[in-house]
C-alpha positions as CSV (number, residue, x, y, z in Angstrom):
1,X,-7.6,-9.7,-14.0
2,X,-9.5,-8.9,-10.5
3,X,-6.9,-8.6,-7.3
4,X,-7.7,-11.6,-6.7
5,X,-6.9,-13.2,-9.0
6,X,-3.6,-11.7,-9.0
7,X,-3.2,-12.5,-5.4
8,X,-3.5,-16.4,-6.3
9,X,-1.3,-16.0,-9.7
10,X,1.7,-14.0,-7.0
11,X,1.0,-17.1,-4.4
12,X,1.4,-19.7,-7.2
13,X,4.3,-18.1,-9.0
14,X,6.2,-17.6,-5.5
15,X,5.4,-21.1,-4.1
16,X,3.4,-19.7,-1.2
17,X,0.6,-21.6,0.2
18,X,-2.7,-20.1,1.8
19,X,-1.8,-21.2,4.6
20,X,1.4,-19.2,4.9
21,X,0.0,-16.5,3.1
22,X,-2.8,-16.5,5.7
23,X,-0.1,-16.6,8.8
24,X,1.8,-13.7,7.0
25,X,-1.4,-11.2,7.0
26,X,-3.2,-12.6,9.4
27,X,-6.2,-13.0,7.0
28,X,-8.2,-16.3,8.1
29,X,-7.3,-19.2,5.5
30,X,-11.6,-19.3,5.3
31,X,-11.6,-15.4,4.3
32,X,-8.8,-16.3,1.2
33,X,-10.3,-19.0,0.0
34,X,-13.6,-17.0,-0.5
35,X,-12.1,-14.6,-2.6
36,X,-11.0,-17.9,-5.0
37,X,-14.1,-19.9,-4.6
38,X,-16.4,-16.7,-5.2
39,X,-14.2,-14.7,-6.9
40,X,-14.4,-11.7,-4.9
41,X,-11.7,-9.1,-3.8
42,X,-10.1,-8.6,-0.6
43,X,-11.2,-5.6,2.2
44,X,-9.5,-2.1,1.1
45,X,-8.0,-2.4,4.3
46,X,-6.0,-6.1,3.8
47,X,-4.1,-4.5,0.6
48,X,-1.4,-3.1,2.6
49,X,-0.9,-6.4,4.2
50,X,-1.4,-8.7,1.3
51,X,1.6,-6.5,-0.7
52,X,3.7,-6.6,2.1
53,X,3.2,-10.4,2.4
54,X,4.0,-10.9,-1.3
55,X,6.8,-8.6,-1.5
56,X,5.2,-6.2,-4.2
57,X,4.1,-2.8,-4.8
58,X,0.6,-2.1,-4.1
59,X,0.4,-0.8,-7.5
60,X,1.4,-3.9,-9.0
61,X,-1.2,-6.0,-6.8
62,X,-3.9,-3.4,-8.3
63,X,-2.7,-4.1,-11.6
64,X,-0.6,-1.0,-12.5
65,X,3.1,-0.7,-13.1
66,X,4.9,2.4,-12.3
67,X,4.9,3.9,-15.4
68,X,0.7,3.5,-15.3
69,X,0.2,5.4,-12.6
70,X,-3.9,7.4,-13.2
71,X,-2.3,10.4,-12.0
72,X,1.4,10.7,-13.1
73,X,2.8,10.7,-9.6
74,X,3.9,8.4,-7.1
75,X,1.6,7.3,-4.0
76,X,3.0,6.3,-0.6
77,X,1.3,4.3,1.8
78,X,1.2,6.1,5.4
79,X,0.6,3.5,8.1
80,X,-2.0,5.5,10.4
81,X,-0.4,5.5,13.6
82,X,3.3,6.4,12.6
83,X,4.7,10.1,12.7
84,X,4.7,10.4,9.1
85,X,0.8,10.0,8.4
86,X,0.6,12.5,11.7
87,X,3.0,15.0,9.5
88,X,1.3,14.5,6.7
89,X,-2.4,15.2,8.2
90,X,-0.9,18.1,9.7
91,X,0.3,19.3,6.5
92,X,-3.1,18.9,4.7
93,X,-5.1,20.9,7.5
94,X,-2.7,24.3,6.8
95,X,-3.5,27.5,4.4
96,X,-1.4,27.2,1.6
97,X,0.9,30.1,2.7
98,X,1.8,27.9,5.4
99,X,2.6,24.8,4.0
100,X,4.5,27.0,1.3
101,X,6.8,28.2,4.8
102,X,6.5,24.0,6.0
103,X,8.2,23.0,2.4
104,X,10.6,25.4,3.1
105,X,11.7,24.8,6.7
106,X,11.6,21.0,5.3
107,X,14.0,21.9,2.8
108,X,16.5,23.7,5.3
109,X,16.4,20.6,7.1
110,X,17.0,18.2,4.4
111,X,20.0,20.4,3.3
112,X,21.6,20.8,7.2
113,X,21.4,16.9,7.1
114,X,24.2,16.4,4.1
């Protein structure tokens, strides 16, 4: 089953129209009904949206359950102008001694905070 598709089989199942699904992600009614009519797959960037709207995982929009995950480990979804995909960037751009010391000072934190 494509994304689409799944999108359309969530919408029916949950009773939302196109319309409202359209309002909820901002995603012109036009757009969505191109993916049905010529059975195409929304922008990378509309998945975030298109979950949120339909109140699932973006795994299970892409047509994987938890315990399918490719990799064996959970993925987050940063939005790219809050603190944590800042932290996170910042994380990725240090040698590996130093984001050894970050986990660590993270850690301490977490463990003051109880």
């Amino acid at each position: 089953m494509t994304i689409s598709e799944r999108i359309f089989d969530i919408l029916k199942t949950k009773g939302i129209s196109q319309k409202t699904f359209s309002k909820q992600t901002g995603i012109a009614e036009s757009t969505i009904s191109d993916w049905k009519r010529k059975k195409t797959n929304p922008a990378a960037d509309k998945i975030l949206a298109i979950s949120r709207a339909l109140d699932v995982s973006v795994y299970e929009l892409l047509g994987e359950t938890m315990s399918d995950k490719t990799f064996g480990e959970e993925c987050i979804v940063l939005e790219r102008n809050s603190e944590e995909f800042a932290f996170f960037t910042l994380y990725r751009s240090l040698r590996p001694g130093d984001k050894e010391r970050m986990l660590g000072y993270a850690e301490a934190l977490h463990k003051l905070g109880r």
